[in-house]
C-alpha positions in Angstrom: -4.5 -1.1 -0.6 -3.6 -3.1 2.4 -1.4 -1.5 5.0 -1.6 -4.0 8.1 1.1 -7.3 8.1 -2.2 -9.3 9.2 -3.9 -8.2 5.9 -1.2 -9.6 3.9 -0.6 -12.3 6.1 -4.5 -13.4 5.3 -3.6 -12.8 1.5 -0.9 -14.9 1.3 -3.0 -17.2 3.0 -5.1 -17.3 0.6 -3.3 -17.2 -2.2 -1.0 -20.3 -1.3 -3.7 -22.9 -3.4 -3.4 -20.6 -6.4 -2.3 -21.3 -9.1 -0.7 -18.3 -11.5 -2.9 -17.3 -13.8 -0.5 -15.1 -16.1 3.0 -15.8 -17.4 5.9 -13.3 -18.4 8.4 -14.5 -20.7 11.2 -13.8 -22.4 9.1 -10.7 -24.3 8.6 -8.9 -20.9 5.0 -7.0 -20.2 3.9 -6.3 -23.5 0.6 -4.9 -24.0 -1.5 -8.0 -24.5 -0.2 -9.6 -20.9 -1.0 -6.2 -18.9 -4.4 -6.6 -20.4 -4.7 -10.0 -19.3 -3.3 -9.1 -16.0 -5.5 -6.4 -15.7 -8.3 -8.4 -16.5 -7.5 -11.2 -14.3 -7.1 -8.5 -11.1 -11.0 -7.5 -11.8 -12.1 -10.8 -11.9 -10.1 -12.1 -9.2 -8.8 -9.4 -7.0 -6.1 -11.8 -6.0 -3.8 -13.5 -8.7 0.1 -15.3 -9.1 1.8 -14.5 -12.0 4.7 -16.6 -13.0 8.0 -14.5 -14.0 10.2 -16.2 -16.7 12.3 -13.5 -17.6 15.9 -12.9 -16.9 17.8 -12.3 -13.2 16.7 -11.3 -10.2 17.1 -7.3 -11.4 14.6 -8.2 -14.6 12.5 -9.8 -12.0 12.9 -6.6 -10.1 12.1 -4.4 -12.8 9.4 -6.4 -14.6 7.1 -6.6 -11.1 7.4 -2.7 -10.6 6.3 -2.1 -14.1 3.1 -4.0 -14.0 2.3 -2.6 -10.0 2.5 0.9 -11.6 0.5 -0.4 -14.7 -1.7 -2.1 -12.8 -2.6 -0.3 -9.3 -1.8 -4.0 -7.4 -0.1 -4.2 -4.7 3.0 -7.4 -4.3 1.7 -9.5 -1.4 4.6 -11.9 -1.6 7.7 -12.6 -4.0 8.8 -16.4 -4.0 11.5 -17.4 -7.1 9.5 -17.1 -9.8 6.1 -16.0 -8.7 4.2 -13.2 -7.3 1.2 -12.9 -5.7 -0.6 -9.5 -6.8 -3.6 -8.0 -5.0 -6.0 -5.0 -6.0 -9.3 -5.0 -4.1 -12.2 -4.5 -6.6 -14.7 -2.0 -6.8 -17.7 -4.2 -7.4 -16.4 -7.5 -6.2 -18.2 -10.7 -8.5 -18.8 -13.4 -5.4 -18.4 -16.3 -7.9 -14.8 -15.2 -9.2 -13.3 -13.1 -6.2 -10.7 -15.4 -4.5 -11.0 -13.3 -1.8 -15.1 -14.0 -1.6 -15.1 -17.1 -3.0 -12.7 -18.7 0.0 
């Protein structure tokens, strides 16, 4: 995972154009959107989700839960959206955004 402020710095670089690729609702993380999410940090290694679930502790609670599911790491938490990372073993160059930009 990154460590360094300049490494998330870069990410959230990055990661400003995005747009989020997975959206929690009002059902939470249920299995289907954890396998999306987990398929979207392979791809990708660098993804927004949108939260639309309840206050800020929901919010809290929601992101933690998918980290831990996940193994990604919160590069940056703005209102409704986070930006996730989790480098890839075998990056693809055509669907990293970390590659591809």
């Amino acid at each position: 995972m990154t460590t360094s402020n300049e490494d998330k710095k870069h990410l959230r670089r990055l990661g400003h154009n995005l747009k989020p690729v997975v959206t929690i609702a009002g059902k939470g993380l249920t299995e289907t959107v954890g396998a999306e999410i987990e398929r979207a940090l392979t791809d990708h290694e660098l993804i927004k989700v949108k939260l639309a679930v309840g206050d800020r502790e929901a919010k809290k609670a929601v992101v933690e839960e998918m980290c831990r599911s996940c193994s990604a790491e919160v590069v940056q938490s703005i209102g409704h959206v986070v930006l996730l990372f989790r480098k890839a073993k075998k990056p693809n160059p055509k669907l990293s955004n970390l590659l591809r930009q």
